[in-house]
C-alpha positions as CSV (number, residue, x, y, z in Angstrom):
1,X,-0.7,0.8,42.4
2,X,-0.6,0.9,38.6
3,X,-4.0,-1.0,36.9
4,X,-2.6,-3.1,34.1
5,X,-3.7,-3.5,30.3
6,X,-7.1,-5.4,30.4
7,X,-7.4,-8.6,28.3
8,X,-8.6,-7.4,24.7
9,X,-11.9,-8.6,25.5
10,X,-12.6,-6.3,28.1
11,X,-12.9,-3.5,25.6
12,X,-15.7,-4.9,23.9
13,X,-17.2,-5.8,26.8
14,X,-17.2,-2.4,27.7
15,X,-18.7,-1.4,24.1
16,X,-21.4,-4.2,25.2
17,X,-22.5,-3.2,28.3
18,X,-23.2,0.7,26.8
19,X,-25.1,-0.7,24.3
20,X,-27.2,-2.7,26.5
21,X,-28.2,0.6,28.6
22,X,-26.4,-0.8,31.3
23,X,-24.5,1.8,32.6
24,X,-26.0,4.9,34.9
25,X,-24.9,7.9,36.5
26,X,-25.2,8.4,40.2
27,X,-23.7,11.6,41.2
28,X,-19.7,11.8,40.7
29,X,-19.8,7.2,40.8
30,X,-21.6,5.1,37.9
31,X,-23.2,1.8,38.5
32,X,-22.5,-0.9,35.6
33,X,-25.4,-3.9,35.8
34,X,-23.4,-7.3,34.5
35,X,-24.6,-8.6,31.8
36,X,-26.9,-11.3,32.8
37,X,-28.7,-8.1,35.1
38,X,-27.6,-9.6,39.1
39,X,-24.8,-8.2,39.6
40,X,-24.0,-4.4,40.3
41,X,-20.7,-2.7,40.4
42,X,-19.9,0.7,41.5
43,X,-17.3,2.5,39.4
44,X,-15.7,5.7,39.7
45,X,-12.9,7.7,37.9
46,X,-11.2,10.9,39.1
47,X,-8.3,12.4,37.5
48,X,-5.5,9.3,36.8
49,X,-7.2,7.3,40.0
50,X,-10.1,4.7,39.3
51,X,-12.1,2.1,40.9
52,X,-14.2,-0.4,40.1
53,X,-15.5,-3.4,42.4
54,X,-15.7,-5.9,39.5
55,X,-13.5,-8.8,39.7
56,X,-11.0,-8.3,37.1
57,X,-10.3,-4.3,39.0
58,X,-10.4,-5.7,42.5
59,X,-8.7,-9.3,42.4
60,X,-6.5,-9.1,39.0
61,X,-5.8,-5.4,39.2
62,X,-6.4,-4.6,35.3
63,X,-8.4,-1.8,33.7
64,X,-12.1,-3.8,33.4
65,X,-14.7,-3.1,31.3
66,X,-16.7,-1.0,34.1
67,X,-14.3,1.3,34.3
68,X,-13.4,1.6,30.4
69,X,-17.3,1.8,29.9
70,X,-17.2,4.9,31.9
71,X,-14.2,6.1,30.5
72,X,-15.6,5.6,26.7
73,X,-18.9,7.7,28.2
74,X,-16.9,10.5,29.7
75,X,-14.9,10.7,26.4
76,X,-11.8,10.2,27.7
77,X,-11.5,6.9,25.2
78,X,-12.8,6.4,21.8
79,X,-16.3,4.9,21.9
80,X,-17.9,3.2,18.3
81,X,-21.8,3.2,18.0
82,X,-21.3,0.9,15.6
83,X,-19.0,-1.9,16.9
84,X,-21.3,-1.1,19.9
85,X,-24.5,-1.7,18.4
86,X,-22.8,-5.6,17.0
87,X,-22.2,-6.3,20.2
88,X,-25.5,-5.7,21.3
89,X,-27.3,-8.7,24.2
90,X,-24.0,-10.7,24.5
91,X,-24.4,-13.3,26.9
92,X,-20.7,-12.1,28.0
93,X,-20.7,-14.3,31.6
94,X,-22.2,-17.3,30.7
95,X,-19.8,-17.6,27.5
96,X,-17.1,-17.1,29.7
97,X,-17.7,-19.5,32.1
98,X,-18.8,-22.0,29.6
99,X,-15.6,-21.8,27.5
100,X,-13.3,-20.3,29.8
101,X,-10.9,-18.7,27.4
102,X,-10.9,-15.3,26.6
103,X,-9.7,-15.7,23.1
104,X,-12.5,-18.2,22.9
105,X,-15.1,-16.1,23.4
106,X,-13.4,-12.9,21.6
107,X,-13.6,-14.9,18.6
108,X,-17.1,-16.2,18.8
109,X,-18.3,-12.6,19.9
110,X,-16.5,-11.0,16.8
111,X,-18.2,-13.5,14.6
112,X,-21.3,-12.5,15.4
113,X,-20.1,-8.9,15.3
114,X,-19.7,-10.5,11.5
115,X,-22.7,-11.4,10.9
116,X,-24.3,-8.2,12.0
117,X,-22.0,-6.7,9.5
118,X,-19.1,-5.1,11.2
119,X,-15.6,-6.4,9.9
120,X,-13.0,-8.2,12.3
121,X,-10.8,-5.8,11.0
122,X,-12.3,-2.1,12.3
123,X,-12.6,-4.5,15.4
124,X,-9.3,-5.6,16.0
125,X,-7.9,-1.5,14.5
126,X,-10.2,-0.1,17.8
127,X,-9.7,-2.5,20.4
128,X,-6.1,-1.8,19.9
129,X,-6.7,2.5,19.2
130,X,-8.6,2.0,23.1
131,X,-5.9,-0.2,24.7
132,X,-3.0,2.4,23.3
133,X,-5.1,5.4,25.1
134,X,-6.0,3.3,27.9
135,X,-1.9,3.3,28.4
136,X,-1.6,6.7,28.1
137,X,-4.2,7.0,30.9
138,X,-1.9,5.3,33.3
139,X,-4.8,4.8,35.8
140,X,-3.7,3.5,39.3
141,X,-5.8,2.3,42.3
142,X,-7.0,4.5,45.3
143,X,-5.5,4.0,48.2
């Protein structure tokens, strides 16, 4: 089965989580530590297959940030140190649960992104430069 396009957000999640030093390498698989540090998920990308065991993957069957945080550190999407670095300690879970919108907590996120002096603009340019080469990817789930 064919993953879908991820919710915007998901791509600066991913940027997030590599800035955090969440993500490590375990042989051919990668395990990506949530963002408030108790959850683990094991990710793994081979060729135009991919798996990850976070929610969004598993249950919604989109691209999540796991696996595009793996993808961005293979190099097989663009990765920004910058953008990364502004995204830097974001609560990402508790924001979403708190305002459970998506385009809530994109726009609160990219206002702090703002603030730490990286323009809503480049943002919105890269998150839409990843999600154009994440569909060229065409990832689909094992079987």
């Amino acid at each position: 089965m064919r993953l879908k396009r991820p919710p915007r957000i998901k791509v600066l999640e991913a940027l997030g989580s590599i800035a955090d030093g969440r993500i490590r390498k375990e042989g051919e698989k990668y395990r990506v530590r949530s963002s408030e540090g108790d959850r683990e998920y094991e990710v793994w990308v081979k060729g135009d297959l991919a798996y990850s065991d976070d929610n969004g993957t598993k249950f919604r069957h989109y691209v999540g940030y796991p696996i595009i945080a793996v993808l961005m550190m293979e190099g097989r999407l663009p990765f920004d140190e910058r953008i990364a670095r502004s995204l830097k300690g974001v609560p990402w879970r508790k924001l979403n649960e708190e305002l459970k919108n998506y385009s809530a907590v994109e726009d609160l996120v990219i206002q702090e992104a703002e603030r730490r002096g990286v323009k809503r603009e480049e943002i919105d340019l890269f998150v839409e430069k990843v999600l154009n080469e994440l569909g060229r990817l065409k990832l689909n789930e094992p079987t």
